[in-house]
C-alpha positions, -999 to +999 in steps of 0.1 A: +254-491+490+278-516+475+264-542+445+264-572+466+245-556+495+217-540+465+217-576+452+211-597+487+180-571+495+171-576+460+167-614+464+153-609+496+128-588+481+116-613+455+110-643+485+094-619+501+073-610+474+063-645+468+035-646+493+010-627+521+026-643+543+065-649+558+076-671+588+106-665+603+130-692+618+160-695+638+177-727+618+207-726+642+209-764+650+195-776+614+219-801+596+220-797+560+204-830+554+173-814+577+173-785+557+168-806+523+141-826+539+121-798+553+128-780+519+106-812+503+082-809+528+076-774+522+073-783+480+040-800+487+025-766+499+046-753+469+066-733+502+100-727+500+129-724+531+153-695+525+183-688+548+186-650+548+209-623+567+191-604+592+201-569+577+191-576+543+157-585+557+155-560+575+160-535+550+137-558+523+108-556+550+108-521+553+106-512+521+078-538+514+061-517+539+058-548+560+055-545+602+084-540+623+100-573+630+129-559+647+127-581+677+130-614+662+163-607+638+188-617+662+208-644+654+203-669+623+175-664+602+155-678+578+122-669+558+093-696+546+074-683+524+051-690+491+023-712+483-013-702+490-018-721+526+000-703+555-021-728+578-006-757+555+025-745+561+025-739+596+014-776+601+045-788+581+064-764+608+050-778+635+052-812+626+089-805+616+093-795+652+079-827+668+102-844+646+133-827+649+131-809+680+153-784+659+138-756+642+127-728+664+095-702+648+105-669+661+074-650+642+053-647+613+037-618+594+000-627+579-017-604+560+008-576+568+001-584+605+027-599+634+014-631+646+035-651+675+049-686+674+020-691+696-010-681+673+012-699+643+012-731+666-026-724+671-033-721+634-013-755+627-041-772+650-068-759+629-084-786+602-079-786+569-096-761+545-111-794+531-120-805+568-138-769+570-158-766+541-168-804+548-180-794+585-199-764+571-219-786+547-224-809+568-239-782+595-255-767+562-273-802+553-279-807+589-303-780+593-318-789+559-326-822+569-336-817+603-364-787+584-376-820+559-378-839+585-407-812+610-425-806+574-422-849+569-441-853+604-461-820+599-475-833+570-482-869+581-499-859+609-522-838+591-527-869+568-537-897+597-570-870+606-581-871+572-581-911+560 
């Protein structure tokens, strides 16, 4: 294998590396100037928006044991990947799309697992981990206060008897 081709898998290697997760996109209608604004929307989820050649990925993903992504390397390519939010990400994506109406998913790999532009478009909608872990406590403090509030009337009606 010639140098350049062992250097290209290389760096292919080391985005993929970056992360448990990789989105691929087709960028075929994205300007350069849409490229450098989706590029700083991905910094604030500390992502990053690589342009790649399907072979090299190819080649990259299979030795990273990742899953056979065979079917979505046709045409151009590029990989997102980093940062510890693939849901954060996918929202930026998404929201990127509404924008733009440019940049096309094709598929994304979580966890070592295929996941459709579909499910990625489904895991955008999905609250914030903040939002979450709010929602639990709150269900969490509304059971608590709801069990204060029986023993509250429990005990105040065993109170009104006795005076």
């Amino acid at each position: 294998m010639r140098a350049e081709k062992q250097y290209l898998i290389a760096e292919v290697e080391t985005h993929l590396k970056k992360s448990d997760y990789v989105i691929l996109a087709n960028y075929n209608k994205i300007t350069v100037e849409d490229v450098a604004e989706l590029r700083a929307r991905l910094a604030a989820e500390k992502a990053e928006f690589h342009v790649v050649k399907n072979s090299s990925l190819r080649v990259a993903a299979k030795a990273l044991g990742l899953p056979e992504v065979e079917s979505s390397l046709s045409g151009p390519t590029a990989v997102v990947v980093g940062g510890k939010n693939p849901a954060g990400v996918a929202k930026i994506l998404k929201k990127f799309f509404e924008d733009k109406q440019k940049l096309e998913i094709k598929v994304g790999v979580l966890d070592k697992k295929v996941i459709s532009a579909d499910d990625l478009k489904k895991i955008a909608d999905l609250p914030s981990f903040e939002a979450l872990r709010s929602q639990l406590l709150g269900l969490f403090m509304q059971n608590a206060a709801a069990f204060v509030r029986v023993l509250d009337a429990k005990v105040k009606k065993e109170e009104k008897p006795a005076a």
